[in-house]
Steps between C-alpha positions, in 0.01 A plus 500: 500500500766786603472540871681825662530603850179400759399244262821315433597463881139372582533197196849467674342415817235257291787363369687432793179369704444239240834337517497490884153300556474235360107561327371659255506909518236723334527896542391790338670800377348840405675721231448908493552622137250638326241255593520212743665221407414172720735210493442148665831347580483123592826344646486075493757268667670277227619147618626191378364143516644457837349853603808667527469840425713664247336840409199721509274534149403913517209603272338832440175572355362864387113455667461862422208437292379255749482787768328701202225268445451423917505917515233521235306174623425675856445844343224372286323305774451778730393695200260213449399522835392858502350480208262244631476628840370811410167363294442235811490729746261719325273196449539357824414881646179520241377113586502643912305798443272263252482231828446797732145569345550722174314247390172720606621732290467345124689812317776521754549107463477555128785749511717275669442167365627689107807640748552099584423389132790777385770403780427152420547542119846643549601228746378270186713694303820505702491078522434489102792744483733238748379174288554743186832556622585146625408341155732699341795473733395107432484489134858708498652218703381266264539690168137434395389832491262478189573852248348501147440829245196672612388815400550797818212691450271203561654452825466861600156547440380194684710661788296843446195300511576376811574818715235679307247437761740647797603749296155660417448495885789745569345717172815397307532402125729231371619588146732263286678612251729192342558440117260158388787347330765487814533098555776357789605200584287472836326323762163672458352400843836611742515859275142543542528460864800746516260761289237409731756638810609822368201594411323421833763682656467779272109549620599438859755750541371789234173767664177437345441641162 
């Protein structure tokens, strides 16, 4: 690491903290280049078998990625969060009006009840994404992520297939145009899903027809 100015007179101070007390140190320093750069610095006591001290062990670790990952870790659940807030509080506000005698009204109770089915289905489908997501993350860690030569197109149109349905509701036609023969070395099931994303957000975010 190549400190300079700020940065080398606060590990200086680390430094010299360490070798006064007489326990362990740990501090953290903050570099401004380009990006961030976190260090850990950890300053331990050495002693002999009597316990006579005769230096201090210093240590630095780069935890930049470590911040990364805790950065993207709280991003994600409060994206989480909204994303299942929003559907909840729709249901919980339908449910009231149901309890608060809509009831006597069976089209009105209709209407909402397919309002509750729909927010329900896409709190469904933001779990299956999470345990979609986890099982990857988990099969990564453990190198069994399970790829053989499948052909593409298969893979797509099951994906069409599955949005067709949502898609017809906003008047919108799926067409896929992929060559029969394209084959990859794939997991079928975690590309399908990915499809299965893009396109939903394709009909969610394009006007009708």
């Amino acid at each position: 690491f190549k400190f300079s100015g700020n940065i080398m007179n606060r590990f200086l101070d680390i430094v010299e903290k360490a070798i006064k007390i007489d326990e362990p140190v740990e501090e953290e320093l903050i570099i401004y280049k380009e990006k961030e750069q976190y260090l850990q610095v950890h300053g331990t006591p050495l002693k002999d078998n009597q316990g006579e001290r005769f230096g201090t062990l210093m240590v630095i670790h780069d935890i930049t990625r470590l911040h990364t990952l805790e950065k993207v870790r709280k991003e994600f659940a409060v994206n989480v969060s909204h994303e299942l807030k929003t559907p909840l509080t729709s249901i919980k506000g339908f449910v009231e009006t149901i309890l608060g005698g809509t009831l006597d009204n069976m089209n009105k109770a209709q209407h909402f009840l397919k309002i509750i089915a729909r927010e329900t289905d896409r709190i469904i489908a933001i779990v299956e994404d999470l345990l979609s997501l986890a099982r990857i993350e988990r099969e990564e860690e453990s190198r069994n992520l399970e790829l053989e030569i499948q052909n593409i197109r298969d893979v797509l149109l099951s994906a069409v297939r599955t949005c067709d349905r949502k898609a017809l509701k906003s008047n919108i036609t799926i067409e896929l145009k992929c060559n029969p023969q394209i084959s990859g070395n794939i997991n079928a099931h975690l590309m399908e899903q990915a499809v299965i994303n893009l396109i939903d957000n394709a009909i969610k975010y394009s006007d009708s027809g």
